[in-house]
Every structure is written in C-alpha cells, then in structure tokens.
PABAMAR-222182 format. One record per residue (C-alpha): residue number from 1; residue in three letters; x, y, z. Coordinates in pm, 1 decimal. Layout:
BEGIN
i / aa / xx / yy / zz
NUM / ala / X / Y / Z;
...
//
This chain:
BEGIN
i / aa / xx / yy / zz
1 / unk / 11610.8 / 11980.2 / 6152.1;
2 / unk / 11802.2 / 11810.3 / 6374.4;
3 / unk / 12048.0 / 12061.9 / 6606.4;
4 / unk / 11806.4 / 12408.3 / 6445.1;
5 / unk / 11711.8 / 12685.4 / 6730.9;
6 / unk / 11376.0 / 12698.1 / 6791.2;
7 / unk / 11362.3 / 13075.0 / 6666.6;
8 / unk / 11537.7 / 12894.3 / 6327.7;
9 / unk / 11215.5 / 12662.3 / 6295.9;
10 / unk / 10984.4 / 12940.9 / 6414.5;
11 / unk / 11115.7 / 13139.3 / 6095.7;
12 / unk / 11052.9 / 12863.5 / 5857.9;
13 / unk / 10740.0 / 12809.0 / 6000.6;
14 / unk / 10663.8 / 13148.2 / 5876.3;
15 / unk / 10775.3 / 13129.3 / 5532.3;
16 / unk / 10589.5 / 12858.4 / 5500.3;
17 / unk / 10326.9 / 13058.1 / 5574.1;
18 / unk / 10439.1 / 13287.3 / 5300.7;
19 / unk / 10436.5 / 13069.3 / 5070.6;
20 / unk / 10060.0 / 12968.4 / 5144.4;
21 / unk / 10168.8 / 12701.7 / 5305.3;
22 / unk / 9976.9 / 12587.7 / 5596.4;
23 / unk / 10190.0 / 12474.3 / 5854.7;
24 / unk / 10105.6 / 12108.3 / 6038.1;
25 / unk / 10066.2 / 12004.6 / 6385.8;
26 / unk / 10412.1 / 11810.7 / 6285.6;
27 / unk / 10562.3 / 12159.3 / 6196.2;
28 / unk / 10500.0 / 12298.9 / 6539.5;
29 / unk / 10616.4 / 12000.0 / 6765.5;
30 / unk / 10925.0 / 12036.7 / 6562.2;
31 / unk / 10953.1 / 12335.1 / 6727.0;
32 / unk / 10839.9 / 12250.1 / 7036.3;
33 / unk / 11087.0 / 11990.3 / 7042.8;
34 / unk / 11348.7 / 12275.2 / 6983.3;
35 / unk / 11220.3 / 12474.6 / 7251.0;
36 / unk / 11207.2 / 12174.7 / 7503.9;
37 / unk / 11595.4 / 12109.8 / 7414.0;
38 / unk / 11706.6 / 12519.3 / 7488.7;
39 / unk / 11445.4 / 12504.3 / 7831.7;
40 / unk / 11232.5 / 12782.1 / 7684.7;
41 / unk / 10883.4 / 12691.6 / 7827.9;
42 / unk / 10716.2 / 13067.9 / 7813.0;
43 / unk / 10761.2 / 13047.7 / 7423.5;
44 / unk / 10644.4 / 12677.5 / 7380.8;
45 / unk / 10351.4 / 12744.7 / 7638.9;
46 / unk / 10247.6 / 13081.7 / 7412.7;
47 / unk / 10303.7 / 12873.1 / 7052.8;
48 / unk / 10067.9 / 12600.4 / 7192.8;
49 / unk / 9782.9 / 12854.4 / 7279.4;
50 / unk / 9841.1 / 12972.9 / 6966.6;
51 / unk / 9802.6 / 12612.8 / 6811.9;
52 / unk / 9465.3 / 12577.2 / 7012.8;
53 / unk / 9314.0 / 12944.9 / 6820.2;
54 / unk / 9472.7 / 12832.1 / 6461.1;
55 / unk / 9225.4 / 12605.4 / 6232.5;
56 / unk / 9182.0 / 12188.6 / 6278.7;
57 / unk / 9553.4 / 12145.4 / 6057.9;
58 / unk / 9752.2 / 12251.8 / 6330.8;
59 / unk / 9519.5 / 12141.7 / 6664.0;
60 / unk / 9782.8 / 12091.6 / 6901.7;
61 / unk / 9773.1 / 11653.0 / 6952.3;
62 / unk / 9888.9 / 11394.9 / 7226.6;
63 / unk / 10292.5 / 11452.6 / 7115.5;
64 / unk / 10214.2 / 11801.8 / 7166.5;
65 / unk / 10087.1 / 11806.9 / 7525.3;
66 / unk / 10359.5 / 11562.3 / 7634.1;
67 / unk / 10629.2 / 11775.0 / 7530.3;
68 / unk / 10456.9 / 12092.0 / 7701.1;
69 / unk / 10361.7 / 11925.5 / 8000.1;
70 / unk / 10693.8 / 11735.6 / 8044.1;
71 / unk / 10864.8 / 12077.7 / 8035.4;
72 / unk / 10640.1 / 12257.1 / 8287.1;
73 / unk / 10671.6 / 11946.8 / 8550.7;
74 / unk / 11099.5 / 12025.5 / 8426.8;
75 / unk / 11046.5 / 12387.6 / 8570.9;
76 / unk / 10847.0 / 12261.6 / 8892.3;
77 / unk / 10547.3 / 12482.0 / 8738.8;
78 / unk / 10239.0 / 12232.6 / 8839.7;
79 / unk / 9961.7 / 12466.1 / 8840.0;
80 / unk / 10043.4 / 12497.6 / 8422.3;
81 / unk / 10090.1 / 12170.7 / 8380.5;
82 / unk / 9833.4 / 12053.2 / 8539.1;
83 / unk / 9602.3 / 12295.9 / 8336.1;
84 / unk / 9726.4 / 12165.5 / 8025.8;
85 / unk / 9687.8 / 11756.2 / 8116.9;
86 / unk / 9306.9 / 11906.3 / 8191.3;
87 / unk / 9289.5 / 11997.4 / 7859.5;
88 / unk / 9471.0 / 11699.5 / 7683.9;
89 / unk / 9232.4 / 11491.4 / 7890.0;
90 / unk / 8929.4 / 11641.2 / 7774.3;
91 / unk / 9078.2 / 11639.9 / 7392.1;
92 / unk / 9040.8 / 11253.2 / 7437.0;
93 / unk / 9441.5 / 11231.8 / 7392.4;
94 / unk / 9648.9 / 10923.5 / 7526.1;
95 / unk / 9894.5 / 11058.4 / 7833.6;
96 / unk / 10213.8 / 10923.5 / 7805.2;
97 / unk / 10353.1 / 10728.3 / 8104.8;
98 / unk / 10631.6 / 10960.6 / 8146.9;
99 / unk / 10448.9 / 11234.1 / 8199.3;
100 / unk / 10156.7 / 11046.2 / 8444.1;
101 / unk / 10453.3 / 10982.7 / 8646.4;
102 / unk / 10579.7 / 11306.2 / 8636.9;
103 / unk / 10255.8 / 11411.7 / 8732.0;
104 / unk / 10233.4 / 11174.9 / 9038.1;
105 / unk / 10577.8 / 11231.4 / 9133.9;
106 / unk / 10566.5 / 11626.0 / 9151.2;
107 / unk / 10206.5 / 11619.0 / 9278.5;
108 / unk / 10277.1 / 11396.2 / 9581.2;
109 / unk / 10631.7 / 11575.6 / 9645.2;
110 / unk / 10417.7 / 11930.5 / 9717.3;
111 / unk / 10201.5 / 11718.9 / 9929.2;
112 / unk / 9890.4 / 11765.4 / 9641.5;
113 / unk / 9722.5 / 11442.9 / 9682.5;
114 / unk / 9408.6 / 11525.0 / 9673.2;
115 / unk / 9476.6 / 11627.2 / 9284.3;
116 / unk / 9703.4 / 11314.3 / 9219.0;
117 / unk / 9346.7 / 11113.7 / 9326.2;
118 / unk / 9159.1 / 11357.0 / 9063.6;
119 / unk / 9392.3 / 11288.5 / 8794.9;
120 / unk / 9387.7 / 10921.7 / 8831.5;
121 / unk / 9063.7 / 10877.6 / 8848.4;
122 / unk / 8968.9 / 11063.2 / 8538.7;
123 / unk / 9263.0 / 10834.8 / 8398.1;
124 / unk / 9069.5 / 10537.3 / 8498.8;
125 / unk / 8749.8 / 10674.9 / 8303.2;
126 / unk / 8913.0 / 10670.5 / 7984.4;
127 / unk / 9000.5 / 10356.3 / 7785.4;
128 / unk / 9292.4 / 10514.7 / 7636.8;
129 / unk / 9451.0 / 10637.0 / 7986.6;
130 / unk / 9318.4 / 10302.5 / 8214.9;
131 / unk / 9659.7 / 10130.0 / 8176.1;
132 / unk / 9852.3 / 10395.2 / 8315.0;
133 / unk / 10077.4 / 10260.3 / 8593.2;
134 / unk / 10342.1 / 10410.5 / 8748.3;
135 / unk / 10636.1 / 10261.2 / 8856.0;
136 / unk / 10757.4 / 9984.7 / 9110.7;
137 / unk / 10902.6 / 10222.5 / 9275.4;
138 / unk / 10722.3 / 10521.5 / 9263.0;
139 / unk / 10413.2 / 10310.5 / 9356.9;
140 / unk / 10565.2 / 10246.9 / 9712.0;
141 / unk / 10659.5 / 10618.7 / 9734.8;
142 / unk / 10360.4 / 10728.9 / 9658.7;
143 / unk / 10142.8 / 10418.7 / 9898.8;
144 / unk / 10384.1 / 10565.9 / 10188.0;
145 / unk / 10308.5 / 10892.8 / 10156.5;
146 / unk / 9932.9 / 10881.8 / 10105.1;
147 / unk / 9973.9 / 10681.6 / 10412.5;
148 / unk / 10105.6 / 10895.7 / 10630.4;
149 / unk / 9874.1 / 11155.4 / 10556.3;
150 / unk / 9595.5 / 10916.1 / 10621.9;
151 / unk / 9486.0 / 10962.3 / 10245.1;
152 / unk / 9288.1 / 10646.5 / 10208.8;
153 / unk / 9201.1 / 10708.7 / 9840.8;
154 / unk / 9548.9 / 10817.7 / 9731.2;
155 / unk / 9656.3 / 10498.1 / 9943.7;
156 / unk / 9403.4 / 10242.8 / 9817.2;
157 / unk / 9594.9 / 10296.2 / 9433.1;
158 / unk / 9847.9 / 10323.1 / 9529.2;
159 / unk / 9828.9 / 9977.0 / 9628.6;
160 / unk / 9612.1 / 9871.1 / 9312.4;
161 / unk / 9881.8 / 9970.8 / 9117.0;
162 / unk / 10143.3 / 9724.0 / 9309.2;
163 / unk / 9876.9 / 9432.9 / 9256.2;
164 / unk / 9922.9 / 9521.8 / 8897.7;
165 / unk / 10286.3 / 9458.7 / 8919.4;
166 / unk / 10269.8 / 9165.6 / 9141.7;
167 / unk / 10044.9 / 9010.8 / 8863.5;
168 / unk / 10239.5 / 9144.9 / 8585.6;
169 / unk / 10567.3 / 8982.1 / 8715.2;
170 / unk / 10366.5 / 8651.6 / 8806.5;
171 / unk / 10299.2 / 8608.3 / 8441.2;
172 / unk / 10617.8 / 8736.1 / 8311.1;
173 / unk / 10854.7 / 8407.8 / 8188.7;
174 / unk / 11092.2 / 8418.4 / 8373.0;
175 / unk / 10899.9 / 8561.4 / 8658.3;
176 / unk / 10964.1 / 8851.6 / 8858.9;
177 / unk / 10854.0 / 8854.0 / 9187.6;
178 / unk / 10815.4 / 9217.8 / 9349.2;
179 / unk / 10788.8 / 9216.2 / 9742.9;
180 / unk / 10565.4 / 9428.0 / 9942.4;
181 / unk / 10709.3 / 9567.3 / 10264.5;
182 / unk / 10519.5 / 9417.8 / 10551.1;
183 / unk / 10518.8 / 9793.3 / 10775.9;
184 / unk / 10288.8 / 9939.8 / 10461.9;
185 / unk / 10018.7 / 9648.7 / 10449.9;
186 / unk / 10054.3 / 9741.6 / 10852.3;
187 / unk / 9984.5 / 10108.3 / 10758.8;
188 / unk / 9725.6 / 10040.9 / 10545.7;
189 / unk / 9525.9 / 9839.0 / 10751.7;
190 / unk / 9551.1 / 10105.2 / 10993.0;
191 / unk / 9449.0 / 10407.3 / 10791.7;
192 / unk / 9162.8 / 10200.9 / 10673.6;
193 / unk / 9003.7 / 10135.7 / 11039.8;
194 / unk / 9080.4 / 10518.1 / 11089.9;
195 / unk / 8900.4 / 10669.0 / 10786.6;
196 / unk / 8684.5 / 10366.4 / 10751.1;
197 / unk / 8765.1 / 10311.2 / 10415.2;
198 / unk / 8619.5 / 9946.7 / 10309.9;
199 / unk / 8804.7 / 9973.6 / 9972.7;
200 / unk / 9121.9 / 9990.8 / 10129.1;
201 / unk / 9069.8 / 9743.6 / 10359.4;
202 / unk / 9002.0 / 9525.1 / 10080.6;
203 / unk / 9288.6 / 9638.2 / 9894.0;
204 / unk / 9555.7 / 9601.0 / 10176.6;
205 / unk / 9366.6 / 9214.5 / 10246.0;
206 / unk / 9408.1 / 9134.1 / 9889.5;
207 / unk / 9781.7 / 9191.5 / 9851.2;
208 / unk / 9813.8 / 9017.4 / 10204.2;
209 / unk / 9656.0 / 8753.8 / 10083.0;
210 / unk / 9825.8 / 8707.0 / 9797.8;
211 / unk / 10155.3 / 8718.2 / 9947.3;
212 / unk / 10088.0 / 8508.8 / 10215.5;
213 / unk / 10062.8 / 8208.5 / 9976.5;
214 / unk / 10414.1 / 8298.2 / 9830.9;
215 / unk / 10613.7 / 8179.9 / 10134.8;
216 / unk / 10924.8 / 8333.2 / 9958.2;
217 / unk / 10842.7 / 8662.5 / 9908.1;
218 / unk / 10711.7 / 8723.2 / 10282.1;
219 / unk / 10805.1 / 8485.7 / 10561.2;
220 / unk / 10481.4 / 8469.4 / 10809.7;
221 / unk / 10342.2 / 8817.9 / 10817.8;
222 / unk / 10194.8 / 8712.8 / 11165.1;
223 / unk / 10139.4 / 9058.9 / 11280.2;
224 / unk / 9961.5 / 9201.2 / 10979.0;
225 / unk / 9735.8 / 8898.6 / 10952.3;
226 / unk / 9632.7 / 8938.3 / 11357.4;
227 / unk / 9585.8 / 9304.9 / 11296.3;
228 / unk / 9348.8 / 9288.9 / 11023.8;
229 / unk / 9197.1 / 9054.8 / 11226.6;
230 / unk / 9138.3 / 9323.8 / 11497.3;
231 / unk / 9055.5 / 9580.0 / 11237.6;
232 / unk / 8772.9 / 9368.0 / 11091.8;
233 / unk / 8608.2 / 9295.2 / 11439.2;
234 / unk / 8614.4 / 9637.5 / 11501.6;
235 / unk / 8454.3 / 9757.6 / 11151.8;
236 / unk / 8164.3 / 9484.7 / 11284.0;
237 / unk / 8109.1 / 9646.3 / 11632.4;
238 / unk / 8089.9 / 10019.5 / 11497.0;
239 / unk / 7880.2 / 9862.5 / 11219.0;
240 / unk / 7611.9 / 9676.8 / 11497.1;
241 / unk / 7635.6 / 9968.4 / 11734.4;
242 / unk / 7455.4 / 10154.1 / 11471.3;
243 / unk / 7236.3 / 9894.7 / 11340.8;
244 / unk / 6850.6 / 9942.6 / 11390.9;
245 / unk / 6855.9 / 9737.6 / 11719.8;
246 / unk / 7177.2 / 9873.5 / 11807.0;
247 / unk / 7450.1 / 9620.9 / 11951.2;
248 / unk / 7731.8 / 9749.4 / 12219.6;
249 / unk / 7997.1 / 9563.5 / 12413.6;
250 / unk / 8226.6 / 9658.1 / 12645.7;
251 / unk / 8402.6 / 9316.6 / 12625.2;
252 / unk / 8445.8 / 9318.0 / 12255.6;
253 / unk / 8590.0 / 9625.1 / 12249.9;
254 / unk / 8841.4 / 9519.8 / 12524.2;
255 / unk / 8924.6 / 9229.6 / 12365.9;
256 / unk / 9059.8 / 9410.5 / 12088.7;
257 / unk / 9256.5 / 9650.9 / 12312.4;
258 / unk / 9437.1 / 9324.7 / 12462.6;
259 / unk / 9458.0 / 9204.1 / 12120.9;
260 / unk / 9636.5 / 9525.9 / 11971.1;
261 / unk / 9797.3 / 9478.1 / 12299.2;
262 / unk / 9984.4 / 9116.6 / 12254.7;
263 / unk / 10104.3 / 9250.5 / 11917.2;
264 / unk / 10267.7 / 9560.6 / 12058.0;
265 / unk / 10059.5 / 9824.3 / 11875.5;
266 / unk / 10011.6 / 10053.4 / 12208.8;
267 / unk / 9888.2 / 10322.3 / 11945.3;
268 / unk / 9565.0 / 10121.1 / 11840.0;
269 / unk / 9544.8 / 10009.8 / 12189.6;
270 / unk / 9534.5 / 10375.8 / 12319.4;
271 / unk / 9249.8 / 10419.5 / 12052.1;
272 / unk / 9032.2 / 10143.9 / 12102.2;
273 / unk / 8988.7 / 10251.3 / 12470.4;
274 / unk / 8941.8 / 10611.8 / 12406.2;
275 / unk / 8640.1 / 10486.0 / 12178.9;
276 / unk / 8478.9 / 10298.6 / 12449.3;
277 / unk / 8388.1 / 10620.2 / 12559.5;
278 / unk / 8393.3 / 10888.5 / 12266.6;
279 / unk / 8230.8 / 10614.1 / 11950.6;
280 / unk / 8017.4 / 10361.7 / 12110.3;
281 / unk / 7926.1 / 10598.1 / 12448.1;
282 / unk / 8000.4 / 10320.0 / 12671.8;
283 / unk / 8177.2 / 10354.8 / 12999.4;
284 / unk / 8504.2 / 10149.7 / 13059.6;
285 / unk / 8505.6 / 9888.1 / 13299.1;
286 / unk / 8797.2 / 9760.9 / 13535.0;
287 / unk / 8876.3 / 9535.0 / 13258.4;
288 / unk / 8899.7 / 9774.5 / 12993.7;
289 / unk / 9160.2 / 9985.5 / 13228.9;
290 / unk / 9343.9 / 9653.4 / 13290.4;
291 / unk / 9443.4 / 9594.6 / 12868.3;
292 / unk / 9505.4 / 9948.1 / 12884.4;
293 / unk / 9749.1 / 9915.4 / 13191.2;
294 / unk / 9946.8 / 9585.0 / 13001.1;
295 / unk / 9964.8 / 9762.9 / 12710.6;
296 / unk / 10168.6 / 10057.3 / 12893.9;
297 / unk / 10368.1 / 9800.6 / 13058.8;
298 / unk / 10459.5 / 9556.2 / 12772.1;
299 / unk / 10654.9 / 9880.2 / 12623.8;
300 / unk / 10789.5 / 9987.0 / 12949.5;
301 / unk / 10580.3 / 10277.8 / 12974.8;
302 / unk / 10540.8 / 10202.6 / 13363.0;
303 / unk / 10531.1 / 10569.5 / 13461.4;
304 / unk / 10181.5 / 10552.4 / 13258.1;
305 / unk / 10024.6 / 10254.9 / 13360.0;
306 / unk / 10088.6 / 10369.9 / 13714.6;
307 / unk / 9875.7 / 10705.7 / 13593.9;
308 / unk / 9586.1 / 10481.9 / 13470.4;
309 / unk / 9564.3 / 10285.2 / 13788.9;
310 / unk / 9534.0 / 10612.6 / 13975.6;
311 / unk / 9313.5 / 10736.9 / 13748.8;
312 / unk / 9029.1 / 10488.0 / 13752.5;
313 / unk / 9102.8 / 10454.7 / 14112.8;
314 / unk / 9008.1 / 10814.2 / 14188.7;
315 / unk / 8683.6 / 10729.5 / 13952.7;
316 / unk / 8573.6 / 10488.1 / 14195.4;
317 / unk / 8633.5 / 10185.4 / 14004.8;
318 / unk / 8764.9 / 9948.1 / 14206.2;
319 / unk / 9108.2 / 9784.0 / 14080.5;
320 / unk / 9088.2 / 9351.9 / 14105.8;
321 / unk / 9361.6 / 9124.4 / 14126.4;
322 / unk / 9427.2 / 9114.9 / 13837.1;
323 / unk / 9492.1 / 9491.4 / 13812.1;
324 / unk / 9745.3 / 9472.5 / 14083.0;
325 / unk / 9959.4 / 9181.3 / 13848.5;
326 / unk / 9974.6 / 9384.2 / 13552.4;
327 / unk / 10096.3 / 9677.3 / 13775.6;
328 / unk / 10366.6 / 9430.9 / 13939.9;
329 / unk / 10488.3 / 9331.9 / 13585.2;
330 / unk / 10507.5 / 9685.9 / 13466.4;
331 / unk / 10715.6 / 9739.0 / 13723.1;
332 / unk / 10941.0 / 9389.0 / 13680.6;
333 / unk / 10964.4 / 9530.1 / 13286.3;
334 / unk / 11202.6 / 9794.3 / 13442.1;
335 / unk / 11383.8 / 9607.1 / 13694.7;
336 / unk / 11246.4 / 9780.8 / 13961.9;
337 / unk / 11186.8 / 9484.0 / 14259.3;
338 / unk / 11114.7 / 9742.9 / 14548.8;
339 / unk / 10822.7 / 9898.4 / 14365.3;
340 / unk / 10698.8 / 9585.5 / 14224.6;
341 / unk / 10677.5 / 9478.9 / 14614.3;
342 / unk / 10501.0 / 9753.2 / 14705.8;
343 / unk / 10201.0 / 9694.8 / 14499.6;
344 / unk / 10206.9 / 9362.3 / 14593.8;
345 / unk / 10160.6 / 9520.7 / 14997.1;
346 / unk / 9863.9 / 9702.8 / 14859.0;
347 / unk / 9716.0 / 9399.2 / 14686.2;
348 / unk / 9767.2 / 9248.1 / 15026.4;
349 / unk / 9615.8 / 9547.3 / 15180.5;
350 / unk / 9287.8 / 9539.4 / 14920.1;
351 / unk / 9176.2 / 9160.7 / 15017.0;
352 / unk / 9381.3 / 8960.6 / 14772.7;
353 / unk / 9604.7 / 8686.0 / 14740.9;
354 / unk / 9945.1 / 8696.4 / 14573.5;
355 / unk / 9922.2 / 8472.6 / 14263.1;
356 / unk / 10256.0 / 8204.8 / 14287.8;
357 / unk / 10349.3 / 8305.9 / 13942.0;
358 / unk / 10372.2 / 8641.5 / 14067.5;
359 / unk / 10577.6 / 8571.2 / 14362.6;
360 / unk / 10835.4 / 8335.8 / 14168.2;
361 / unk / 10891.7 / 8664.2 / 13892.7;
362 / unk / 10986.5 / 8877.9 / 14167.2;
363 / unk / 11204.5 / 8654.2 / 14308.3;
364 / unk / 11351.8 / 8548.0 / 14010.8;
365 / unk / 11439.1 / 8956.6 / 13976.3;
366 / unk / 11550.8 / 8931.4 / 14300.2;
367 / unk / 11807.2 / 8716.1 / 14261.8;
368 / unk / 11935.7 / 8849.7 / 13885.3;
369 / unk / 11941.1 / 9252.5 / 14069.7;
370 / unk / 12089.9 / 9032.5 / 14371.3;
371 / unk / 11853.0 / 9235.9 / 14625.5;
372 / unk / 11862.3 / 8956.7 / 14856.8;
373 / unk / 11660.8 / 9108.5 / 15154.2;
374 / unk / 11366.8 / 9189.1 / 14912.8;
375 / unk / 11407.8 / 8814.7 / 14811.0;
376 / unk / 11363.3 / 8734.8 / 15168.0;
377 / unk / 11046.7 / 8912.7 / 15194.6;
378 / unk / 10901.4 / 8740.6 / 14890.2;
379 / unk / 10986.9 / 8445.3 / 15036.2;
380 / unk / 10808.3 / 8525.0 / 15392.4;
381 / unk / 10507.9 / 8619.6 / 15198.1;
382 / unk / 10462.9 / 8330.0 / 15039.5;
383 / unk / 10524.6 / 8107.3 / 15351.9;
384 / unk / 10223.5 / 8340.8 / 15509.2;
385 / unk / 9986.7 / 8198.0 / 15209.8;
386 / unk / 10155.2 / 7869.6 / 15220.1;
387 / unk / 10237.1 / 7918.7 / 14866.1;
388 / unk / 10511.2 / 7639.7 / 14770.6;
389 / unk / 10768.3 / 7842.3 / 14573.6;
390 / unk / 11001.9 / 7547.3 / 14531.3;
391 / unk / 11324.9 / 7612.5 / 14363.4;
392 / unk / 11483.4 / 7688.8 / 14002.6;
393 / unk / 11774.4 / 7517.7 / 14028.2;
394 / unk / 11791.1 / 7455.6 / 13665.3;
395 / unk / 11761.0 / 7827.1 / 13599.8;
396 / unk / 11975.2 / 7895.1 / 13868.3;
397 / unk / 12285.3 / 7673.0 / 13684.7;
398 / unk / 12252.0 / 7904.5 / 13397.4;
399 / unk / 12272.7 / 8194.8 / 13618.0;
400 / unk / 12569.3 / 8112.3 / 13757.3;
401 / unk / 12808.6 / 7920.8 / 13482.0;
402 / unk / 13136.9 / 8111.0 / 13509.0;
403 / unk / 13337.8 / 8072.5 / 13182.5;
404 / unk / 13651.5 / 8016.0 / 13126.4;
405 / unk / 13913.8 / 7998.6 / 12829.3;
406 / unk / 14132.3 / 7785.1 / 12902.4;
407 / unk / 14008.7 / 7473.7 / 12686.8;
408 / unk / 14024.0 / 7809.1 / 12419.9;
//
C-alpha cells in the first residue's frame, strides 16, 4: 500500500465492505497513515469519529490517536488535539513520546501551562504513560518558561524531568553528564519563596544538591546555595509569624534584606522590606531602611537610596551613623566626591563622628578624580577628630607607574 492516496485505500476499504468483509483497526490506520502523508486532517479527524461509532473490530487504538493527534499539533490545531489525547487517555492507551512532546511543546509555545500541568499529571496516574519524559532540551525550555510566568507546578517538572536525565546519564556507561544552568536553579528558588511552593523548593534543592557534589559540571554555585539559604529562613519566619503563639522579627527579616543584599539580588531585597510591612505587619526600623539603602547603592542606584533616606527621614525615624556611611558609599559608587562630602557635613551636623575608613575612601577618590581641594578638606576633617589617616604610599606607587615601551 505503500505510495496509495488515501481516497485509493478509502475505496478498498469499502469493497471490503462489499465483500462482507469487516474492515480492521489496521485497515483504517492504513489510511490514516495516507491521509497524514497528503496533510488532510478534516478527513482523518471525520474517519476516526467514525471508527469510535463502528463495532469493537475497528475501535480506533494507541497507533491511531498518535497519528491523529500528531497531525492536529502539525496544523497548530490544539484545542482538537488536545480533545483527542483526552480521549486516548481515558481509552487506557500508551501516548507516544513524540506526541507528549508535541503536546508540551505547542502547549507551552501558546502560553497554556496550566493544561501542559493537567496533561502531565494525568500522565503520571497511569502506569503506562509515567515514563513519559520529554527531552533535554525541551525540559529547560519548558523549566524557563514556567518560570517566568511564576508557574510553580509547571516549573517543579519541569525540573523532575531534568533529575531524570541527570540520573539517566549518571548510569549510562559511558556516562553522560547533562549540566543545569545555574540562573534557573536561581529562578526557581525564587518562584518558590514567591508562590510558596514547598515542592519546588525541594525540587530546585535537590538538583542543587546534586550538582554541587559534581565539581565538574558546576564550579561553586555560591550564589544559589546563599540564596536558598535566605529563601529557607524566610519560609521559617512567615511559617512562626503564623504559628499559634505567633513569632515576628524585625531583625530577621532585615537580615535577609542585607543578605539578598551582599549577593546583589536588589529585587528580593526590595521585597523582603516591602513585607516587613504588608506580610508580617511590622513597622521598619532605621535598620531595615539602612539594608535597603546598601542595596540601592551596591548597584549604583544612588538617586534611590538618596529617596529612602528622605523618606524615613520625613517619617520621623531618625537616620544613625551608620545610615550616613551607606549614603557616603552610594555616592563614592558613582564617583561623585562633592556629594559624598556633603553627607559627611550633615553627619557632622547630626552628632556623629566620621568613621576613618570613611574618610580614607573619600580621599582615596579624591586623589584617583584628582579633586585636590576636596582632598584637603577630608584631610582638615580628620585632623579636627584627630583621626590618623596616615598614608597609602603603596597604593599610591600603583597609581602612578607610568609605562613605557622601550624594553618592548
């Protein structure tokens, strides 16, 4: 039959017929398979109905479906398709990988993830369907997607399904060792403190785990490790804030914002303050604004750390020492000596003392933006505290090696 039209088969189907001849389920894939090869997916999608109302010899069976579905996902018609895996799926038939991964593929592409979850988990319920895996590949697409979308469930198999690979290649001889981008255990973690999904979480620590004992496949995921960290102390303070005899902290809560701070996530940062207030109804205290402040100013976001100080200032919180520092080295981030100076006047002005480390950075920008009078002024400040700046002549050499090429 090989090369035959599908209106060819369709015709010997019905002689067959004439002949009393009850035609097979075999008989009609035949000519499914015909109509998959000439694209025409109306006619195969109106001969398998017609399979499903004809007696138990020509029940339409797993081959069937595939080659119906396959051609529906071809066409980008997803609504059909995915009516006719519902029914293959409730027939007890085996999907075949090709057309799971169509599935997931199409279904994520139109941003249906919510139905990609649906399908896999009925998957899962079946013995017949539970191995289903997609690919290497299409498991990271589909993991960075679900993340971005926050989809924690999507997300969390997406991730199951790599730790299937991972496994799969550990026990492979010769092994294959499959590598998990750093950035989407990152993601994870974070769209499991944000939807508070503990499966994730356990998910993303399981493949970080697992990875950090293979030195060559991820070289010190520092960052991750310190994050979930964070993520986990948090999940324990919302936990005991609503705990019978309810537990809150202010200085937990700004320990993590300094935490998420020294690894450069201002985002989580940003968050953890804003649920001070809004999640655990506490009110922020100056050191709360403080973390908030350094994390503006490790990115260089001085303009905004400038805003918090002069917000909490108008609440009537009144800024410390330390407050004024940060400021200073939000303002040293950006080379800006004259400003940094000018918060050190109103630290002055408030009560306190210049710190010497403070002093000697400005300076030290003083000299590299050459701004010698400002230089002069640190200098008469710290004579005024009897601060003992003392000199840096070995950073000073470096500063000013000229090279040459003649030994070139």
């Amino acid at each position: 039959m090989t090369g035959a039209s599908a209106g060819d088969l369709l015709e010997l189907v019905a002689q067959m017929e004439d002949f009393k001849i009850t035609p097979n389920t075999a008989s009609f894939n035949l000519v499914l398979k015909a109509m998959l090869q000439a694209h025409e997916t109306e006619a195969a999608e109106r001969l398998l109905e017609r399979m499903l109302l004809t007696g138990k010899e020509s029940l339409p069976d797993h081959e069937s479906y595939d080659l119906l579905i396959g051609m529906l996902f071809l066409e980008d018609q997803i609504d059909s398709a995915l009516k006719y895996i519902d029914l293959a799926l409730k027939s007890g038939y085996v999907l075949s990988m090709d057309v799971f991964m169509d599935c997931v593929r199409s279904c994520v592409k139109k941003g249906r993830l919510d139905t990609v979850v649906t399908i896999i988990e009925r998957c899962k319920a079946m013995d017949q369907n539970k191995a289903l895996c997609p690919s290497w590949k299409l498991c990271n697409f589909m993991a960075g997607f679900a993340l971005q979308e926050d989809n924690s469930k999507l997300a969390y198999y997406g991730l199951e399904f790599m730790a299937r690979w991972i496994v799969k290649g550990e026990q492979a001889r010769p092994p294959a060792l499959f590598s998990v981008d750093e950035g989407l255990v990152v993601s994870a973690l974070g769209t499991a403190s944000r939807t508070y999904s503990s499966n994730l979480l356990d998910a993303s620590w399981a493949i970080l785990h697992r990875l950090l004992r293979q030195k060559k496949l991820w070289h010190a995921p520092r960052k991750a490790l310190r994050l979930w960290i964070l993520v986990q102390i948090y999940f324990q303070l919302e936990n005991l804030s609503r705990a019978e005899t309810p537990f809150k902290s202010v200085a937990a809560l700004n320990c993590i914002t300094l935490g998420c701070t020294n690894i450069w996530d201002l985002d989580r940062a940003y968050q953890t303050f804003e649920a001070i207030g809004s999640t655990f109804g506490l009110t922020p205290d100056i050191h709360s604004y403080n973390a908030l402040m350094h994390a503006f100013g490790k990115l260089k976001k001085t303009h905004e750390a400038s805003k918090v100080f002069e917000h909490f200032v108008n609440l009537g919180v009144k800024p410390n020492a330390t407050s004024y520092s940060v400021l200073v080295d939000a303002h040293l981030i950006n080379w800006d000596v004259k400003s940094a100076l000018a918060v050190i006047d109103d630290m002055v002005s408030a009560g306190y003392e210049p710190l010497k480390e403070i002093l000697k950075k400005v300076r030290r920008r003083c000299v590299r933006e050459m701004d010698y009078k400002s230089g002069d002024r640190v200098n008469s400040l710290a004579r005024s505290y009897r601060i003992r700046m003392g000199s840096e002549a070995r950073r000073d050499l470096l500063f000013n090696l000229e090279y040459s090429t003649d030994y070139a």
